[in-house]
Structures are given as structure tokens and as C-alpha cells.
KELOVEX-720345 format. One record per atom (N, C-alpha, C): residue in one letter; x negated, y negated, z negated. Coordinates in steps of 0.02 Angstrom, whole numbers, plus 32768, in hexadecimal, padded with zeros to 4 digits. Example, Ala and Ser with C-alpha at 12.3 -4.5 7.8 and 13.67 -1.06 7.14 Angstrom:
% KELOVEX-720345
A7D6C811C7E7AA7D9980E17E7AA7D6C80A57E7AS7D7E80707E9ES7D5480357E9BS7D7B7FFE7E76
***
This chain:
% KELOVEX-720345
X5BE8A36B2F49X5C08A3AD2F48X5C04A3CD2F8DX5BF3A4232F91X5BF0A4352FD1X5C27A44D2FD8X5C52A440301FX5C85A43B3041X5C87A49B304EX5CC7A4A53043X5CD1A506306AX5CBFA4FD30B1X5CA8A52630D8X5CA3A526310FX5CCBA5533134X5CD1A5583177X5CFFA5803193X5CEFA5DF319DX5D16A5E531A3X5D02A64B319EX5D09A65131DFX5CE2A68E3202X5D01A69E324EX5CC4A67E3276X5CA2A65F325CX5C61A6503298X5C80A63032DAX5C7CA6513303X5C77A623335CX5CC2A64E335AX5CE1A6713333X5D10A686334FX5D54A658335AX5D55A615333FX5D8EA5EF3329X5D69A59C3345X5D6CA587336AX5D6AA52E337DX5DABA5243391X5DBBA5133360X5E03A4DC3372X5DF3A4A33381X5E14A47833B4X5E17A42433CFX5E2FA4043391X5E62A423336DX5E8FA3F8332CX5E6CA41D32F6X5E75A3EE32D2X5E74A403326FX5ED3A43C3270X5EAFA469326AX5F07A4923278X5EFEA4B43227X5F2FA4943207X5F55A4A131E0X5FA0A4BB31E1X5F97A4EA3214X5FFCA4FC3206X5FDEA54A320FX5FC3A57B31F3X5FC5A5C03206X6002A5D931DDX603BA5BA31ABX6063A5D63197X6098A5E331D7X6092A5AA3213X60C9A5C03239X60A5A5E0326BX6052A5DE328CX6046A60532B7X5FF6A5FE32A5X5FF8A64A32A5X5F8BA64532A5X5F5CA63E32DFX5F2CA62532E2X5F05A61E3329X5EE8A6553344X5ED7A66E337AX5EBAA6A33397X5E6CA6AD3395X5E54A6D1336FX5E11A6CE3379X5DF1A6E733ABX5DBEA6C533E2X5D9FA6BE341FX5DA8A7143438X5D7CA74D33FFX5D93A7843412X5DCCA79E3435X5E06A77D3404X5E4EA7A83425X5E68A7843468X5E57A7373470X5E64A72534AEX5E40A74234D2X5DFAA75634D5X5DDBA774350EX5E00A7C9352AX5E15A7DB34EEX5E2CA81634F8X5E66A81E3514X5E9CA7DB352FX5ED0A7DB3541X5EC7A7DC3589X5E97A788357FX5E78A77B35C3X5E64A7CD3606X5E3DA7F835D8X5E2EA82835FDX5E54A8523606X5E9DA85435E2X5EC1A88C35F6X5EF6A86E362AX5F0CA8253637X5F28A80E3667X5F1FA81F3696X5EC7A81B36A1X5EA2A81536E7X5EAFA8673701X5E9CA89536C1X5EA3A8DC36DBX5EEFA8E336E8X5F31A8DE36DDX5F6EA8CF36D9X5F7AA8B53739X5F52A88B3733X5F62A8743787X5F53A8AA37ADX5F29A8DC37A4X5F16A92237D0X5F40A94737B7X5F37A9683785X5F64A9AA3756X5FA3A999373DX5FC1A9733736X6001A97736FCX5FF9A98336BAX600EA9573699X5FF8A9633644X5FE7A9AC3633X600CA9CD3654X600EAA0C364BX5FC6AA443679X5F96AA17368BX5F73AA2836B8X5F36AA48369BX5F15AA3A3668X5EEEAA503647X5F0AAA6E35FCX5F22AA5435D8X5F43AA85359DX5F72AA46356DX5FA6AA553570X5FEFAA1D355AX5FE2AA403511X5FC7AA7934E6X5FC8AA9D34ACX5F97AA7B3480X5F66AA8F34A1X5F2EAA683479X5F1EAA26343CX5F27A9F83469X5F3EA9B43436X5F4FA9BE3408X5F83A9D83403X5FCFA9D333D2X5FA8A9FD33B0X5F86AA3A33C4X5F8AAA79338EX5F42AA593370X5F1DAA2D337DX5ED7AA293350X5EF4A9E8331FX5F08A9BA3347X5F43A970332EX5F5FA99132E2X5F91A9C632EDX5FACA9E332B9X5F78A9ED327FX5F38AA2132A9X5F13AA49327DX5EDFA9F43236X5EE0A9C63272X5EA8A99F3259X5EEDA974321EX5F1EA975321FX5F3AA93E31F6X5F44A98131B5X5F70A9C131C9X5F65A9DF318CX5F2AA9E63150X5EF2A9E9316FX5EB7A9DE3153X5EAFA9963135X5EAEA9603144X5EC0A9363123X5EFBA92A30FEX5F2DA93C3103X5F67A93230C1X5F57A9753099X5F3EA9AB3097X5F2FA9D0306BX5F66AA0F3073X5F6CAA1830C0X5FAAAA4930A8X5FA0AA7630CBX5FBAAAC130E9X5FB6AAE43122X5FC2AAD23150X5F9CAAE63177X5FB4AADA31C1X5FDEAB0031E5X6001AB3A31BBX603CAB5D31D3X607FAB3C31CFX6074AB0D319EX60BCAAF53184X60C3AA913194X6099AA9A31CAX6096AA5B31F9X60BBAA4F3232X60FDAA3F3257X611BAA373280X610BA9EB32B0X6103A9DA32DDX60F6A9AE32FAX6133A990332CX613FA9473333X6172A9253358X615EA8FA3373X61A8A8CD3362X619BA88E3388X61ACA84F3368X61E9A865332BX61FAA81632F4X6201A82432B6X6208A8083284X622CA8153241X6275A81D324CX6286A7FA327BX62E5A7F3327AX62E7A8523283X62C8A85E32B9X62E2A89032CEX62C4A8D2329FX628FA8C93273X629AA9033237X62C7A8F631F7X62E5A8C231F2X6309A8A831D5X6358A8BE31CFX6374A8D13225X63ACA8F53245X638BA93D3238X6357A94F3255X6355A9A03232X635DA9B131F4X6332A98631BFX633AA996317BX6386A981315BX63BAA959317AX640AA952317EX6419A97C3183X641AA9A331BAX6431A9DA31C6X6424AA1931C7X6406AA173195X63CDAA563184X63FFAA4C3120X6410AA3B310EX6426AA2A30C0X645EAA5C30AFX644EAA89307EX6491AABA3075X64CAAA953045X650BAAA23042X653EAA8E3021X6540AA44302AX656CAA3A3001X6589A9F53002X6557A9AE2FE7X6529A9CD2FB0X652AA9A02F8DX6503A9522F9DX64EDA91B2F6CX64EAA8D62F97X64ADA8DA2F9FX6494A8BF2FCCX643AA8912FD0X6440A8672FADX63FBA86B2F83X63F7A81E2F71X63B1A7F22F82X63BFA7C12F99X6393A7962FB7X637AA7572F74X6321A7342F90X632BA6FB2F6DX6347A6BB2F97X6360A68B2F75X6391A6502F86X634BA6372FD3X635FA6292FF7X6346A5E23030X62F8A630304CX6312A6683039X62CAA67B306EX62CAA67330A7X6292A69A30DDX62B2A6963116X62DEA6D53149X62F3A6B23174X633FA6BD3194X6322A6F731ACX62EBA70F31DEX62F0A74131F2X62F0A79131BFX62D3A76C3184X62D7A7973176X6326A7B63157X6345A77E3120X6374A78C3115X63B8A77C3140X63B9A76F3176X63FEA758319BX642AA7A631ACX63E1A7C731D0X63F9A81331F0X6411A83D31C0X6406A832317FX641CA8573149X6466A84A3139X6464A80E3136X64AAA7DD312AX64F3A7EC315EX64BCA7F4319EX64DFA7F831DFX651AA83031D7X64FBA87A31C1X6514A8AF31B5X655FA8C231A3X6583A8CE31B7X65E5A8BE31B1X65CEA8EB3167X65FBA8D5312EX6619A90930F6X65D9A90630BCX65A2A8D730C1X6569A8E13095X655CA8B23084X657EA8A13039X6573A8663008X653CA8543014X650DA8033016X64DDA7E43019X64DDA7B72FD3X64B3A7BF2FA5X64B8A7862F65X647EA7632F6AX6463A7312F5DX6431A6F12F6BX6430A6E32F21X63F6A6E22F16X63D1A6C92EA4X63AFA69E2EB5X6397A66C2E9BX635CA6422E90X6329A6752E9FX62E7A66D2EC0X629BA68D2EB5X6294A6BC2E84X628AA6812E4EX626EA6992E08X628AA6CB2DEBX62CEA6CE2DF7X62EDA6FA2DE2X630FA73F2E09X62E8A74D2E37X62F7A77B2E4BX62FBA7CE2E29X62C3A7CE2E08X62D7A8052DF6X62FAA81D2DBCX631BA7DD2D97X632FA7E02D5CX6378A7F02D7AX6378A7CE2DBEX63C8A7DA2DD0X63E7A81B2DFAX63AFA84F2DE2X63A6A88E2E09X63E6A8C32DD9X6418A8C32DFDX643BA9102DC2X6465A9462DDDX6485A95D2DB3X6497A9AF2DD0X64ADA9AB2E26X64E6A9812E3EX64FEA9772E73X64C7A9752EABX6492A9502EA3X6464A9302EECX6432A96A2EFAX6447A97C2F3FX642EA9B02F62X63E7A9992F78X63EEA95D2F7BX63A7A93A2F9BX6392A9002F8BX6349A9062F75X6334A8BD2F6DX6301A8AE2F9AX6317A8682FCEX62FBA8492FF2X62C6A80D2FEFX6289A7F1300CX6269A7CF2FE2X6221A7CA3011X620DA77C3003X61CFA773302DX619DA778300AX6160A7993008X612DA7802FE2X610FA7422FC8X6107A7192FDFX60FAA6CF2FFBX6130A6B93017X614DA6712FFAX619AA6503021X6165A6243048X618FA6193089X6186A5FC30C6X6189A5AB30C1X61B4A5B23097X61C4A5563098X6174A5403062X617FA55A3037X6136A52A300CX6116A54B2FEBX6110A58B2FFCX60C6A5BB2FDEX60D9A5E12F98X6117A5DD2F78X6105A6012F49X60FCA64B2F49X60DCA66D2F14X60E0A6AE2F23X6106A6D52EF0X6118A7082F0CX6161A7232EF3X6124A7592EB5X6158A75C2E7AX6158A7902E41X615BA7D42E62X612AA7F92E8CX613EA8332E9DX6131A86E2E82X6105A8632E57X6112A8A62E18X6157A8972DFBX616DA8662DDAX61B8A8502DC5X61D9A8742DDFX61EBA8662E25X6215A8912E4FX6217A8BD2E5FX61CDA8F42E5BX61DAA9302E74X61EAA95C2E4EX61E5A9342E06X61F3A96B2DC0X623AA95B2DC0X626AA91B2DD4X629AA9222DC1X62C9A9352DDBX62B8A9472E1FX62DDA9612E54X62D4A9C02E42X62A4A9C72E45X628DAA142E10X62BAAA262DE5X62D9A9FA2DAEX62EEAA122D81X6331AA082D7BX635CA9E42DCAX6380A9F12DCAX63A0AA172E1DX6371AA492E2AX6386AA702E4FX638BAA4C2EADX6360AA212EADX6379A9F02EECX633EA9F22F17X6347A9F52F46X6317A9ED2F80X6301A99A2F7DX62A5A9A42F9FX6299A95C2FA2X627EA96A2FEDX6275A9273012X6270A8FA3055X6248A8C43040X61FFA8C33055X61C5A8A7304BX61AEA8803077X61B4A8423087X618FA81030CDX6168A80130BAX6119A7F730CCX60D8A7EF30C3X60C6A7C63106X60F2A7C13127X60DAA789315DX60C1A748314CX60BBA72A3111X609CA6EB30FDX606AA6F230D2X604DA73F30E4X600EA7483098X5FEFA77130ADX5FF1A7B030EAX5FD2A7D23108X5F99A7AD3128X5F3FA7B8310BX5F2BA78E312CX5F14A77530ECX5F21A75230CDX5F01A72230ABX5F1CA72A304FX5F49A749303CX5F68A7783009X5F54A7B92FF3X5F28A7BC2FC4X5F21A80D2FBBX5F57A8312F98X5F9CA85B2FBBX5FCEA8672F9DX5FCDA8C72FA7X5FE8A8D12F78X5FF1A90D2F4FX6040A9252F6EX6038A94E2FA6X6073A9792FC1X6097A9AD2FB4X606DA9D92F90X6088AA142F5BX60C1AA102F3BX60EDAA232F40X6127AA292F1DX616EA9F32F47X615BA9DE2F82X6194A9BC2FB0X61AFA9F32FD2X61E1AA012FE2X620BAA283022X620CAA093066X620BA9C4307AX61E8A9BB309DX61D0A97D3099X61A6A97930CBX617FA92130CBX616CA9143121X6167A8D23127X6170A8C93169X6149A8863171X611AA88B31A7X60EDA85831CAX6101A83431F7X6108A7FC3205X60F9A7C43253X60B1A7CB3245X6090A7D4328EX6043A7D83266X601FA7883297X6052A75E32AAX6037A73932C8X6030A6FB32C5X6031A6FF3270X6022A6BF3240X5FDBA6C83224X5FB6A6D331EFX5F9EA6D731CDX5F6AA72231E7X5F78A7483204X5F62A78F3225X5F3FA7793268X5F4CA7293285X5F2FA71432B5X5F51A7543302X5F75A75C3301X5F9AA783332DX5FC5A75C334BX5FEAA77D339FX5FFDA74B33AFX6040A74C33ACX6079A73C33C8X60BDA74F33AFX60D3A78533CEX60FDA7AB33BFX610EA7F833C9X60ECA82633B1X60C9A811337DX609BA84A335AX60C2A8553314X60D1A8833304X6106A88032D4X60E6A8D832A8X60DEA8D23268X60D3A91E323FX6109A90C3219X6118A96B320CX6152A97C31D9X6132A9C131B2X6137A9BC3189X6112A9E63156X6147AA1C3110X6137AA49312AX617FAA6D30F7X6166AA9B30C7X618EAA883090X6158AAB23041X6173AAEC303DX6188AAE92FEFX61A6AB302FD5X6177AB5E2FD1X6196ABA22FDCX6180ABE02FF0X616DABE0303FX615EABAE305AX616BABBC30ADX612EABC230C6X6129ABFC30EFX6151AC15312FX616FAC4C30F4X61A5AC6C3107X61C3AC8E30EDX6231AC9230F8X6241ACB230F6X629DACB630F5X629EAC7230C9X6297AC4030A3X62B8AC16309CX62B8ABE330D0X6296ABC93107X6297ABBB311EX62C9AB96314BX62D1AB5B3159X632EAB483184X6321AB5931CAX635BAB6631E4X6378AB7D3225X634EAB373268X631CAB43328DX6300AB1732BBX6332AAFA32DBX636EAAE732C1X639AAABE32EEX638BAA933334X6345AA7C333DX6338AA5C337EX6313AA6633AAX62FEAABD33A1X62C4AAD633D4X62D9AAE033F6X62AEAADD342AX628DAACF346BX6265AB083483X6248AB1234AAX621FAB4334D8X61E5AB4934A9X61BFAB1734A6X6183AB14347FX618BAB2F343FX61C8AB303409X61D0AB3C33C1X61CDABA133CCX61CDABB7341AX61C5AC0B3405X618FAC1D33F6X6178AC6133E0X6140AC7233C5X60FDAC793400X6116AC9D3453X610EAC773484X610EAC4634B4X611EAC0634BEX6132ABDD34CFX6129ABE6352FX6107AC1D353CX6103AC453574X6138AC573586X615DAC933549X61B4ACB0355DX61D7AC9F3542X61D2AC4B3538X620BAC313512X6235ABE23550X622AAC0A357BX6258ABC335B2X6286ABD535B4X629AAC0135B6X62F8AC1535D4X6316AC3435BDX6365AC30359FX638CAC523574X6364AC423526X638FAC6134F1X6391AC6534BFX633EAC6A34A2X6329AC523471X62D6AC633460X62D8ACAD342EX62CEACED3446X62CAAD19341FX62A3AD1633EDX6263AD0C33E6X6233AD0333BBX621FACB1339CX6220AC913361X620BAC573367X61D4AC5E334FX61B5AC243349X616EAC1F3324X6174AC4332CFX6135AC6332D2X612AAC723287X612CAC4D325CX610BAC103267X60FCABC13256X612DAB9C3243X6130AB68322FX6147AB28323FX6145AB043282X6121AB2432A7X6112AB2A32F9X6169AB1E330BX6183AB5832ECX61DAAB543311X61EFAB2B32E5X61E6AAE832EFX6201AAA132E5X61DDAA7A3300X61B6AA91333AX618DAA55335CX61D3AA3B3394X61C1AA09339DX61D7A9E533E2X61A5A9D63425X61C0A9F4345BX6194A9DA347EX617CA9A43490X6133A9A3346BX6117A96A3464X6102A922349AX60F0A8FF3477X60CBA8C034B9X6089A8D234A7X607AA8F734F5X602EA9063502X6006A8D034EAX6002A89E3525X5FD1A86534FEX5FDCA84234B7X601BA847349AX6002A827344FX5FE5A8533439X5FE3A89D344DX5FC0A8D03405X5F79A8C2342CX5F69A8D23476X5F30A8BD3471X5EF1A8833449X5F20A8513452X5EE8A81D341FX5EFFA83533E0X5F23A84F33C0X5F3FA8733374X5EF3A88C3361X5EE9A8BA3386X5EC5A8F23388X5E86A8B23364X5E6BA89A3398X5E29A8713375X5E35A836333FX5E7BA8203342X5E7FA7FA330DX5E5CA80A32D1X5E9FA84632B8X5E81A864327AX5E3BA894326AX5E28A8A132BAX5DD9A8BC32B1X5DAAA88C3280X5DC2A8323285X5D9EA7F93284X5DC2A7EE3236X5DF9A7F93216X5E09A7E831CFX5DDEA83831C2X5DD4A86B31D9X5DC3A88B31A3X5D6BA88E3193X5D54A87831CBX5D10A86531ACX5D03A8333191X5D2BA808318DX5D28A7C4315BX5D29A7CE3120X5D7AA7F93114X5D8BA80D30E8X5DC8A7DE30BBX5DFFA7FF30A0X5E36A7D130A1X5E2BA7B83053X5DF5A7E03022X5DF1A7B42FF2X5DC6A7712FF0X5D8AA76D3030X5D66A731303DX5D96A700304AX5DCAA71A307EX5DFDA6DD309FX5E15A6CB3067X5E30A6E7302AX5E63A6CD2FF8X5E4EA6A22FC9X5DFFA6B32FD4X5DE1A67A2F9BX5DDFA6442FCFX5DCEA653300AX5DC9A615301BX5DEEA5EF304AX5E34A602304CX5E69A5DE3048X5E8DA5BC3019X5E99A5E62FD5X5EADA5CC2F9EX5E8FA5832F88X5E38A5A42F83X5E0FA56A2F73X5E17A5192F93X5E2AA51D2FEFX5E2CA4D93017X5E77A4D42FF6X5EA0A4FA2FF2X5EE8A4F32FE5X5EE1A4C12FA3X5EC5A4D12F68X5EC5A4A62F22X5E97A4682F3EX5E7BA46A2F65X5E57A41E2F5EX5E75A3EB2F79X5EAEA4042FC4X5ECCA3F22FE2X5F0FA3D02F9FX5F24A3F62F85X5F55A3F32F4EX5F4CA3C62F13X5F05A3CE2F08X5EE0A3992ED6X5EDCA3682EE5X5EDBA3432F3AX5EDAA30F2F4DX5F16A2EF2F5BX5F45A3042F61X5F86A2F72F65X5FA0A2D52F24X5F9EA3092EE3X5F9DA2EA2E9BX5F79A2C42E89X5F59A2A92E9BX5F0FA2722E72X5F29A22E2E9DX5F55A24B2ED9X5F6BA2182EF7X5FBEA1FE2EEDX5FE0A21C2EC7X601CA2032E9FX6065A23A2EB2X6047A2762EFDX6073A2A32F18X608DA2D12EEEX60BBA2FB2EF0X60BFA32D2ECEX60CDA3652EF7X6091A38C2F05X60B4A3C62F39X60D5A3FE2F13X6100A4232F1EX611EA4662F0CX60EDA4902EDDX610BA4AF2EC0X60DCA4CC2E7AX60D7A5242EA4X609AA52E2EB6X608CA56A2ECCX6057A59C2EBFX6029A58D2E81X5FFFA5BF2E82X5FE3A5DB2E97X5FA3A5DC2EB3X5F83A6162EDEX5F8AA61E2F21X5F9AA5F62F3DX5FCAA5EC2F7EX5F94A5CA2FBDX5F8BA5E52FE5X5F7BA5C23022X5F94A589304CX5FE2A57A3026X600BA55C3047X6025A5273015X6005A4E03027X601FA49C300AX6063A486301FX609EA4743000X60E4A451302FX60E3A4042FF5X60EEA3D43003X60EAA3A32FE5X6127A3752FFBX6149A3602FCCX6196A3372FD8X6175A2E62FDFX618FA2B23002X6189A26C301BX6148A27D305AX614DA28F306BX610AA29230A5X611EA2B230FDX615FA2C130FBX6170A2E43128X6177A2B13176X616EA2733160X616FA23C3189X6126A2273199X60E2A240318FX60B0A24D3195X609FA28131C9X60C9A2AD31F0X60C4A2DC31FBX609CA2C5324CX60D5A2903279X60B7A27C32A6X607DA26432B0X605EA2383280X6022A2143278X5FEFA2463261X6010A2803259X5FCCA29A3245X5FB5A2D13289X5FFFA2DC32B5X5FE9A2F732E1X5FBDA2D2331BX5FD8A2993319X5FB3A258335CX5F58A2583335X5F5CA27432F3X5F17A26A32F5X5EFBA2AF32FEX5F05A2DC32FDX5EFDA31E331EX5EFCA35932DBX5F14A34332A1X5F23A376326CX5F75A38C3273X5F78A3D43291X5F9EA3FB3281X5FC8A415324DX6009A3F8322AX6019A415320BX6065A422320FX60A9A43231DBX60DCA43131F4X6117A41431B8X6148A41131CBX6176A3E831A8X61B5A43B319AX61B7A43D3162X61EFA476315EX6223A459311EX625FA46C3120X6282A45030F8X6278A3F730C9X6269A3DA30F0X624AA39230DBX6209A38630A4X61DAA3C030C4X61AFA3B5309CX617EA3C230C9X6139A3B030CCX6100A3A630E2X60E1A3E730DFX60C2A41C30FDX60A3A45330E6X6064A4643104X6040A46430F1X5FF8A4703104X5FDCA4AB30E5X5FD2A4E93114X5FACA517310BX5F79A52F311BX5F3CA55C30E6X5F02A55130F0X5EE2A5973111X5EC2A5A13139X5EA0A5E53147X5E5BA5E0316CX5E4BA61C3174X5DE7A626316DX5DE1A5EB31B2X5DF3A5D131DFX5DF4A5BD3203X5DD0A56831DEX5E00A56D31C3X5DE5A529319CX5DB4A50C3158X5DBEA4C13159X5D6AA4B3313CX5D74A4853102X5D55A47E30DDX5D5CA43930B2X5D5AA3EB30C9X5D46A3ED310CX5D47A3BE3148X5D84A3B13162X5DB0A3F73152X5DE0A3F53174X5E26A3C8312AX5E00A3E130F9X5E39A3B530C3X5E1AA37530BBX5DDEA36A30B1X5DDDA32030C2X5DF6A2ED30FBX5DFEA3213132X5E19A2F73175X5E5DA2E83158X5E91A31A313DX5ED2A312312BX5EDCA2DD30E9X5EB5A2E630BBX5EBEA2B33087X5EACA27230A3X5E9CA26730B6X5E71A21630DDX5EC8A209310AX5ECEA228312CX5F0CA21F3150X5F46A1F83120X5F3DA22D30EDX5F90A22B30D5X5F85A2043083X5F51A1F03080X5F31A1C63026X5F1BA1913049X5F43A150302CX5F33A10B3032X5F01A1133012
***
């Protein structure tokens, strides 16, 4: 049988078999060089020495184009926590969020955090069945973090629809390697420095609806940069904000958007439906070998992301032999992306199959 081979050419030599891009993706040679060179210019000019705009604004332009959306209604940061507190406090009236049970924290804690705004927690599966008149918001990852499943999101966006409720979309575990359908979220929100091969502080927020337009929420956390000039927007009050979603940027980290910028230059000539086949694909063989061998990993479908229960005590031995992977809620998780090979699941099955 011929083995998948790796995507990305000379752009990716890892020392390890790295299997963990669910908690951090590797840098492809491009975007390190591109950091590399803006340091060096940085030691003469100041980040700000040649153009602090740029990055961010092509960074933005190149990921909208890959998730399929405008690039007007693209805001750029720095975490999930912290669009998480905007979209908190961005929520009209009283009514509750509802979250699924064990996601993750950044996204739902800041929601939770909020004084006076019921938080309810469902099983997964049932999220959108547990959608009704009261819940102002439904919260929700595309892909769960702990063991790959992927969320019902047509389910949810019809049922949040039909009962009058705003939805909150995290794509940080599928951007990249997920071909997902954004149309019809109010908002959705990126870490892009998993799976997007970005580095940390690269953060998209993406806002639907009718927008740009008066429905729009109040920029509660702008900054100089969020005016429509960012020229006459240092001092006092910002008269003008961005037309955009621009007025919800944060002032950014120059160098993560710099390598941003070529990351996703490098997923979009690949292309994120090549990555999905051929992540999914190492993901089931990886999965197949586990079962043939008596394991039972987590039932996930389609998933890039293996978590497997009794193996979490494997974790060390597999790092001393130089396969990368990670231990989350006592389960073993190994995730797959263009980086990696069918070389790379045979190295892991041999490890962990007497």
C-alpha cells in the first residue's frame, strides 16, 4: 500500500513526528523567514518603520478568502478569550447563553464571566435541540478540542434561527483543514495558530447578518487603529470609526500577522479541501490501527483529530522517542495535518501496538 505523503514541499522539516497541531501548528519556512526579516528591519526602524498596516490588512484579506467571507466583515486580534468578552458584552437583554457541556474555556468562560447573564451547558449532541424562546445566544466550537468531534452546525444555525437567538462560532480547531460554511453565524472567531499554521496572537473575528450596516454592536474596545483613519485617531474620543469590521481591530502583534500573512498565502495554494482529505485520510488509518489493536478511541467522524482512552500513560515514551503528541482530559490525542505522512502513523502505531 502507498503511504500519503506530506503536503508543503521544503516548506515543513520537522526534527519530531509532530502530531499535536490541535494545540499548536508549525511554522512554515516562509513565515519564519518573514519574521526573521522583519526583526532585523525592527532593529533599524521600529515595527512601525516600514508599514505596522500592511500584514494585518493582506493577513485579514488572505484568511477571508479562504473561509469564504468578506473581507469587510473581518476584524483582527489577539485571543478567543478576548472576542469572547466583546461578544459578552456586545448581547442585548437579559436572556441565557447556551453553551455545549466540557467546551473550551476561552471561549465560553468570558461569556459566563459576565455579572446578570444566565450560562446553561447541554451535552454536544444536543445542542440545538436545547435551543428555545429565552437563549439570546448560542455558543459553540466547530470541532471540540478535547477529541475531534464535529459539531451539527447546520442543526444549530437553523435552531438558533427559529428561535430568535444569536449564534458565536469558534473555528479555531477546523480553520485550515475543515471546509466550513459561515453564512448565517453572527459571529465566528479564529486562533489562527493551530491548524492556520500562524503563530500565537493571530486571532480573526468575523461578523454576519446584514453587516456592515446599523445593526452592528457598539466597538466597545477600540483603540486608535479601529478609526476610519488610524492617522486621526490617537487622541481623544475616535470621531469616525472604521466602515469595516476594521473598528473592532485591536492593535495588532506586528510579527504574528507578519508570518499570518504567508501562512495562509501557503494553505491557500494548497488548498483546504486537499488538506482535509488528507488529514482525515492519516487520521482513519491512525484510528484503524488503534482498533485492530483492541483501543477504543472517541467516536468522531471526519475528524483530523484521534483522542483515545487507556493510552495517556504512553504519552512520555512517545515523546523520548520524538513523536509529538498530547494528553487532554485523560486521553491520548493525536492530530493530523498536511505536515504529516503515513510514515508518520506508522511511527505512532509501532510505538503504541504491542
Amino acid at each position: 500500500m502507498q503511504r500519503p505523503t506530506a503536503l508543503g514541499g521544503g516548506e515543513f522539516a520537522p526534527e519530531t513526528v509532530y502530531l499535536n497541531s490541535a494545540s499548536c501548528g508549525l511554522l512554515p519556512a516562509r513565515s519564519a523567514a518573514a519574521v526573521r526579516e522583519a526583526l532585523a528591519e525592527s532593529a533599524s526602524y521600529g515595527t512601525m518603520g516600514r508599514d505596522y498596516f500592511g500584514p494585518a490588512a493582506r493577513a485579514r484579506r488572505a484568511f477571508a478568502r479562504l473561509m469564504g467571507v468578506p473581507e469587510e466583515r473581518v476584524a483582527v486580534g489577539s485571543s478567543v478569550a478576548v472576542q469572547s468578552a466583546f461578544v459578552a458584552a456586545s448581547l442585548p437583554g437579559d436572556g441565557e447563553v447556551l453553551v455545549a457541556e466540557g467546551d473550551f474555556s476561552s471561549l465560553v468562560n468570558p461569556l459566563a464571566a459576565r455579572p446578570g447573564r444566565p450560562v446553561r451547558a447541554v451535552p454536544r449532541e444536543a445542542l440545538a435541540d436545547a435551543v428555545r424562546p429565552g437563549t439570546a445566544l448560542v455558543a459553540v466550537s466547530a470541532v471540540h478540542a478535547l477529541d475531534g468531534r464535529i459539531a451539527d452546525l447546520d442543526a444549530v444555525r437553523e435552531a438558533a434561527r427559529a428561535h430568535g437567538a444569536l449564534t458565536y462560532l469558534d473555528i479555531t480547531q477546523a480553520a485550515g483543514w475543515l471546509p466550513v460554511r459561515l453564512d448565517g453565524f453572527d459571529y465566528v472567531v479564529c486562533g489562527a495558530f493551530k491548524w492556520l499554521l500562524c503563530p500565537r496572537g493571530t486571532t480573526f473575528m468575523v461578523f454576519g447578518g446584514e453587516r456592515p450596516g446599523p445593526g452592528w454592536p457598539e466597538p466597545v474596545h477600540a483603540g486608535w487603529v479601529a478609526g476610519e483613519d488610524p492617522g486621526e485617531s490617537n487622541y481623544g474620543v475616535i470621531g469616525r470609526p472604521a466602515a469595516t469590521a476594521r473598528r473592532y481591530d485591536e492593535p495588532h502583534a506586528h510579527y504574528s500577522y507578519v508570518a499570518a500573512e504567508r501562512s495562509l498565502e501557503l494553505l491557500a495554494e494548497i488548498g483546504v479541501d486537499a488538506v482535509h482529505a488528507h488529514d482525515v485520510a492519516l487520521a482513519e488509518e491512525f484510528r484503524a490501527g488503534l482498533v485492530a489493536a483492541g483501543f477504543a478511541p472517541r467516536p468522531a467522524p471526519g475528524s483530523a483529530i484521534v483522542a483515545t482512552p487507556g493510552l495517556a500513560d504512553a504519552e512520555p515514551r512517545l515523546a523520548r522517542a520524538g513523536v509529538r503528541v498530547a494528553v487532554r482530559g485523560g486521553l491520548l490525542r493525536a492530530a493530523f495535518h498536511l505536515y504529516n505522512s503515513g510514515a508518520d502513523v506508522a511511527r505512532a502505531l509501532e510505538l503504541l501496538v504491542p
